[in-house]
C-alpha positions in Angstrom: -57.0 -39.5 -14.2 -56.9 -36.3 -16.5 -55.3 -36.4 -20.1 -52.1 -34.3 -18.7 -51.0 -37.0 -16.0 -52.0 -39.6 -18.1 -49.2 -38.1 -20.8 -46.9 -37.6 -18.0 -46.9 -41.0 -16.5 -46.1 -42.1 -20.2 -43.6 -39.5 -20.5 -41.5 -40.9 -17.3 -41.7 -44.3 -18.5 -39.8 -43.2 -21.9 -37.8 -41.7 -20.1 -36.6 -44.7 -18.4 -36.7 -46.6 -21.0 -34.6 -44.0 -22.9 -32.2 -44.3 -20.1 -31.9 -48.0 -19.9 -30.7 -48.6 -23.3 -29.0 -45.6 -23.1 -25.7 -47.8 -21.2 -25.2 -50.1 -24.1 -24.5 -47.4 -27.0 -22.7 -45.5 -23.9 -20.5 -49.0 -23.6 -20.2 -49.0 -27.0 -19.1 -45.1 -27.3 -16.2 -45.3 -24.3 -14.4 -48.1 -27.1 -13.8 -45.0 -29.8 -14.0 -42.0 -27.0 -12.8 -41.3 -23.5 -15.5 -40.0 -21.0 -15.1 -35.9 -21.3 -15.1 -35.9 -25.5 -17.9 -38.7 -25.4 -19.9 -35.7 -23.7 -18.6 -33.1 -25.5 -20.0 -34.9 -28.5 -23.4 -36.3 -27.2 -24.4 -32.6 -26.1 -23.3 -31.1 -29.5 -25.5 -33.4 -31.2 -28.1 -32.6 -28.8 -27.6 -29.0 -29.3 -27.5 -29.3 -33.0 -30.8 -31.3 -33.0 -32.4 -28.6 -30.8 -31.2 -25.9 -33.3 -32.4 -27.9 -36.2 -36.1 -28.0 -34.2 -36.4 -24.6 -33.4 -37.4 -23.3 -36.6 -40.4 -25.5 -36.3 -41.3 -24.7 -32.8 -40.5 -20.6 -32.7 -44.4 -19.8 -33.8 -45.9 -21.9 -31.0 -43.2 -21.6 -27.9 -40.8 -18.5 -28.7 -37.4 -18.4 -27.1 -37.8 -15.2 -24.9 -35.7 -14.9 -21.6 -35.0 -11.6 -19.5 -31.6 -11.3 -17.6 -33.7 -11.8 -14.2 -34.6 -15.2 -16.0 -30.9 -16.4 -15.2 -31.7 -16.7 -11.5 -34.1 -19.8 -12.5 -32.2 -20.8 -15.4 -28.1 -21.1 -14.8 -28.7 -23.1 -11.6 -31.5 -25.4 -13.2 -29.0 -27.0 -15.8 -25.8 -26.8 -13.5 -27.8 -29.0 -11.6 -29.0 -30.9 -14.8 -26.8 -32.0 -16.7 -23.9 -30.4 -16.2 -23.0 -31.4 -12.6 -24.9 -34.6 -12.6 -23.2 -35.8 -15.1 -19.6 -34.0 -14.6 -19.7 -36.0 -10.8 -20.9 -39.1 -12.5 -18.3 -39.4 -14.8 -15.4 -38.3 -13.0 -16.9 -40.4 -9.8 -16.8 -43.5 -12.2 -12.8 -43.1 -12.5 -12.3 -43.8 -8.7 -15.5 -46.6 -8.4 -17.0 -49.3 -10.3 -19.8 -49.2 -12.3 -21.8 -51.6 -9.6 -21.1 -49.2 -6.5 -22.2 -46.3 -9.0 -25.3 -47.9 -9.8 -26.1 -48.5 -6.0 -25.3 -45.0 -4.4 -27.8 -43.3 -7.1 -30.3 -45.9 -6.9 -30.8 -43.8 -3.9 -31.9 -41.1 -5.9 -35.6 -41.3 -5.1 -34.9 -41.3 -1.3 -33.4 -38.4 -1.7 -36.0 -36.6 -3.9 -38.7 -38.0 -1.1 -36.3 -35.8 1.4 -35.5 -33.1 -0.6 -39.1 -32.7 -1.7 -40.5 -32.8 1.5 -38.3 -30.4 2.9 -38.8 -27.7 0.3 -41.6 -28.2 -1.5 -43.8 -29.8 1.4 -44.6 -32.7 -0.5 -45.3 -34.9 1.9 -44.8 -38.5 1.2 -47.5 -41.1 2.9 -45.8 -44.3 4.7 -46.9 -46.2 2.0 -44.6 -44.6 -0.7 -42.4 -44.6 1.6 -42.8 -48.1 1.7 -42.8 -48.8 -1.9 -40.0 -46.2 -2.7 -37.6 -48.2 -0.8 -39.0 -51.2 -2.2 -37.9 -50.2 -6.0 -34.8 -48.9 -4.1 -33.9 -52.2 -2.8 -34.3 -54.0 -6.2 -32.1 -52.1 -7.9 -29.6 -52.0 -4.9 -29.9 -56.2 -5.1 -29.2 -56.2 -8.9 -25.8 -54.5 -8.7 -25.4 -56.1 -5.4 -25.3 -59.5 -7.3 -23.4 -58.7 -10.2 -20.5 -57.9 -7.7 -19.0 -55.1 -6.3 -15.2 -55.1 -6.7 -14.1 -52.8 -3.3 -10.7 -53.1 -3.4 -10.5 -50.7 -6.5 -12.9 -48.3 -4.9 -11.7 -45.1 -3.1 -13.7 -42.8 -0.7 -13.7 -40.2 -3.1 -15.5 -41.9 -6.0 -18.2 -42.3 -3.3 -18.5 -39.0 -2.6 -18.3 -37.6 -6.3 -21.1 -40.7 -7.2 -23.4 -39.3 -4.3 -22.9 -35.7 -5.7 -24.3 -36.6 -8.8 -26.9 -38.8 -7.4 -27.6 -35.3 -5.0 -27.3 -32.9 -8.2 -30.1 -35.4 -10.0 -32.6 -35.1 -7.2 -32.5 -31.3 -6.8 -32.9 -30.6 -10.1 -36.3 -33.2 -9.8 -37.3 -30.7 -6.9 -36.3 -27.7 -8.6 -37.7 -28.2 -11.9 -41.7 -28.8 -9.7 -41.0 -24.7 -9.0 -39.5 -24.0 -12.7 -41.2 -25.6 -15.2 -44.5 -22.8 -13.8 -42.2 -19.7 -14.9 -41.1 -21.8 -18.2 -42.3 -23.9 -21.0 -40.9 -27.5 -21.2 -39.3 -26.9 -24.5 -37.6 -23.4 -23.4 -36.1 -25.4 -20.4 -35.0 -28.4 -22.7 -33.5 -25.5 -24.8 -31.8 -24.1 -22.2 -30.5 -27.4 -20.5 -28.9 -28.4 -23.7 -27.0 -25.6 -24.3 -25.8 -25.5 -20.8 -24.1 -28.6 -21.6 -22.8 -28.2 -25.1 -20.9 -25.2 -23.9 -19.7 -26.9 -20.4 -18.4 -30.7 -21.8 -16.9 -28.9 -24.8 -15.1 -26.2 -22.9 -14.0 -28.9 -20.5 -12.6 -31.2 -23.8 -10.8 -28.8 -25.7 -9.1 -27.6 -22.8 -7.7 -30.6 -22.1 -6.8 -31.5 -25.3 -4.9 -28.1 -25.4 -3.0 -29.0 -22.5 -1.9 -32.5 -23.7 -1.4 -31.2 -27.4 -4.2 -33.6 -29.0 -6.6 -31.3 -29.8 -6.2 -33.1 -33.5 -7.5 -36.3 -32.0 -10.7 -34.4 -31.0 -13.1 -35.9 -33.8 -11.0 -39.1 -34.3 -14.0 -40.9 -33.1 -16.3 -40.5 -35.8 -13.9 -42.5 -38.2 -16.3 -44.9 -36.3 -19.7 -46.0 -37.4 -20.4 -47.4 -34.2 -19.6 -44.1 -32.3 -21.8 -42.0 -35.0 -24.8 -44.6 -34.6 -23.9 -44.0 -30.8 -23.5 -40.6 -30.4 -27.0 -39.9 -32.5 -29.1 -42.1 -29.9 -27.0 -40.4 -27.1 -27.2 -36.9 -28.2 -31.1 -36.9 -29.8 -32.9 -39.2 -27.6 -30.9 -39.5 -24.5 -30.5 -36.6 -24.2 -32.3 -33.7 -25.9 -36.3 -36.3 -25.9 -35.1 -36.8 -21.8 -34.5 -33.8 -21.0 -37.8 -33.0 -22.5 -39.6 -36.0 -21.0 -38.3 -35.3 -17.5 -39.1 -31.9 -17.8 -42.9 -32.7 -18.7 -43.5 -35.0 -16.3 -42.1 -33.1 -13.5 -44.8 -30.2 -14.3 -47.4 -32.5 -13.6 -46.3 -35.0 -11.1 -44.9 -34.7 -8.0 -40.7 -34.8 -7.7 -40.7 -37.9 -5.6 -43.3 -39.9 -7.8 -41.2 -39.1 -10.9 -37.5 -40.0 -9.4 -38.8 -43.5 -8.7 -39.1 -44.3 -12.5 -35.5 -43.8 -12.8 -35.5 -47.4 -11.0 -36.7 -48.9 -14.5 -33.7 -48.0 -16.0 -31.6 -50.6 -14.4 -33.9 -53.1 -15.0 -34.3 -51.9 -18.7 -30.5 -52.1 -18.6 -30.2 -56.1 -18.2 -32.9 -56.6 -19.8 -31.4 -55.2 -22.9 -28.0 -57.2 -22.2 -30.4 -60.2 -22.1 -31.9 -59.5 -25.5 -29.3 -57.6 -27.3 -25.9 -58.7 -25.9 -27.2 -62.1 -25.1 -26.4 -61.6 -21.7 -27.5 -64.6 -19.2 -30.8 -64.1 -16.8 -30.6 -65.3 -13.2 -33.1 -65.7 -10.7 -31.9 -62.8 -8.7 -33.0 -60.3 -12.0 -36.2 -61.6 -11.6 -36.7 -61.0 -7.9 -34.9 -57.8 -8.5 -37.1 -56.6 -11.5 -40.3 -57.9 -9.5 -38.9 -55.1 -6.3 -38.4 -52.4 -8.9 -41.8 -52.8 -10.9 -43.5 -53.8 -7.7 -42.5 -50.2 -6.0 -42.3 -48.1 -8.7 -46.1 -49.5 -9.4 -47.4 -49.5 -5.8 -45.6 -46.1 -4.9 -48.3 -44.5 -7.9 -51.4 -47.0 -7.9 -51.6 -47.1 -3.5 -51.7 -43.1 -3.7 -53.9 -42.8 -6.3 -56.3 -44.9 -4.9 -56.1 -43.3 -1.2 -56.8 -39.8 -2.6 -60.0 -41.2 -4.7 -61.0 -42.7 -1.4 -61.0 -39.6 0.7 -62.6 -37.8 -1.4 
C-alpha cells in the first residue's frame, strides 16, 4: 500500500473518531444553546480557526478561485455541511435520536448506490457484503437502546433521510472535486459556507422573536466554550479536512463505511466518560461494525493483489 492511502486510511479513522466523541460535547452544548445558535457558533469558531491558519498556509496552497469555480464549489458545501446538517437538525425535532441514528447508518448504502451510478465505482459482492454488515451493527445498536415511535412523525423521517442523502452525495461529489481543488481550499470553502448559512439562519430568528440579545448568552458557560472549541476546530474545520483527504484517495463507498465507527466510538465514550453501562448487544454490535468496515477494505485489497 503506497504512503498516500496509507495517510488516508488514517485520515478516515480520525475522522470517525472525531465524530464519535463529537455527540457528547454536542449533548453537553444543547444544555446552554438551542440547535440553530449551537451551529451558528460551532462554524464561527470553525471559521475563525481557518482564518487564524491561513496566514501560515497562503505560501504553500494560495486561496485562488475564478467565478466558473462556483459551479464546483456552492453545490459541494450546500451538500456538506450546510444541508446535511440543516436536515439533521431540524429532522431531529420531529424524530428521536435512535430512529436518526438508524436511517443515516444507511449512509454507506447509499454512497455504494450513488457511487456506482455516477462515478462507475463498482462495488464487488463482497463489500457489498461487509457494507451491510457494518450497517447492521450500527442499525442493532440504536435498535436496542429503543426507539420511542409514538413521538416520531413521517416527516422527521424524511428530513433524517435527506441529510443522510446530502452526506452521501457530497462523499461522491467530493471523488470528482477534490482533482480541480486542494483539500485545504475545499476545507476553506466548506467552512465558510456554513459560517454564513447557520448564522444567517440564527440572527434571523432571533430578530423575529426579539432575542437577538440572548445570542451569545451561552458562552457565560465554560462548558459551552470548552464545547464549542472541540465542535468548531476539530469537528468541524480537522473533519472537514480529513474527509476531504481521504476521499481524494479512496473510493466514495470505502470512505462512507468508516462513518459506522462513529456510533460505536459514541458508547464507547458513554462507557468511559459518562460511565455509561455495556451490554452484550454493544459488543455484538461493535464486533458487526469493526467486522465490516474491516472486511469491506482488507477482502478488496487482497482480491486486487491477487489478480494482478
Amino acid at each position: 500500500m503506497d504512503n498516500s492511502k496509507q495517510k488516508a486510511y488514517f485520515a478516515a479513522i480520525a475522522y470517525a473518531c472525531i465524530i464519535g466523541f463529537s455527540f457528547l460535547f454536542v449533548k453537553i452544548a444543547l444544555e446552554s444553546a438551542n440547535p440553530i445558535d449551537l451551529l451558528a457558533h460551532r462554524f464561527t469558531i470553525s471559521f475563525a480557526a481557518a482564518l487564524l491558519l491561513y496566514p501560515f498556509l497562503r505560501k504553500k496552497y494560495r486561496l485562488s478561485f475564478q467565478w466558473r469555480d462556483l459551479i464546483y464549489l456552492v453545490p459541494f458545501s450546500l451538500l456538506y455541511p450546510v444541508l446535511f446538517f440543516a436536515f439533521q437538525v431540524w429532522g431531529l425535532m420531529y424524530t428521536s435520536s435512535s430512529e436518526a441514528g438508524i436511517i443515516q447508518a444507511t449512509i454507506p448504502i447509499l454512497t455504494m448506490v450513488l457511487a456506482a451510478w455516477f462515478l462507475k465505482e463498482r462495488a464487488t459482492w463482497i463489500q457489498v457484503f461487509f457494507t451491510i454488515l457494518s450497517v447492521s451493527g450500527v442499525m442493532l445498536l440504536f435498535v436496542m437502546k429503543g426507539i420511542d415511535v409514538k413521538h416520531s412523525h413521517m416527516i422527521g423521517y424524511v428530513l433524517i433521510l435527506l441529510s443522510a442523502l446530502s452526506s452521501s452525495a457530497y462523499s461522491v461529489f467530493a471523488r470528482v472535486v477534490t482533482r480541480r481543488f486542494h483539500v485545504i481550499e475545499l476545507t476553506f470553502v466548506m467552512t465558510f459556507f456554513g459560517f454564513v448559512f447557520f448564522n444567517a439562519v440564527a440572527l434571523i430568528r432571533h430578530s423575529v422573536n426579539h432575542t437577538m440579545t440572548q445570542f451569545f448568552n451561552p458562552f457565560t458557560h465554560s462548558s459551552f466554550v470548552w464545547s464549542m472549541l472541540f465542535l468548531g476546530i476539530l469537528s468541524s474545520l480537522l473533519t472537514a479536512y480529513l474527509s476531504n483527504y481521504a476521499l481524494s484517495h479512496l473510493e466514495a463507498a470505502k470512505v462512507s463505511t468508516f462513518n459506522n465507527l462513529s456510533a460505536f466510538i459514541t458508547i464507547g465514550a458513554g462507557v468511559l466518560i459518562l460511565h455509561e453501562t455495556i451490554d452484550i448487544y454493544h459488543i455484538i454490535g461493535a464486533v458487526l461494525v469493526i467486522g465490516g468496515v474491516i472486511g469491506g477494505n482488507v477482502v478488496k485489497k487482497q482480491n486486487s493483489s491477487h489478480q494482478k
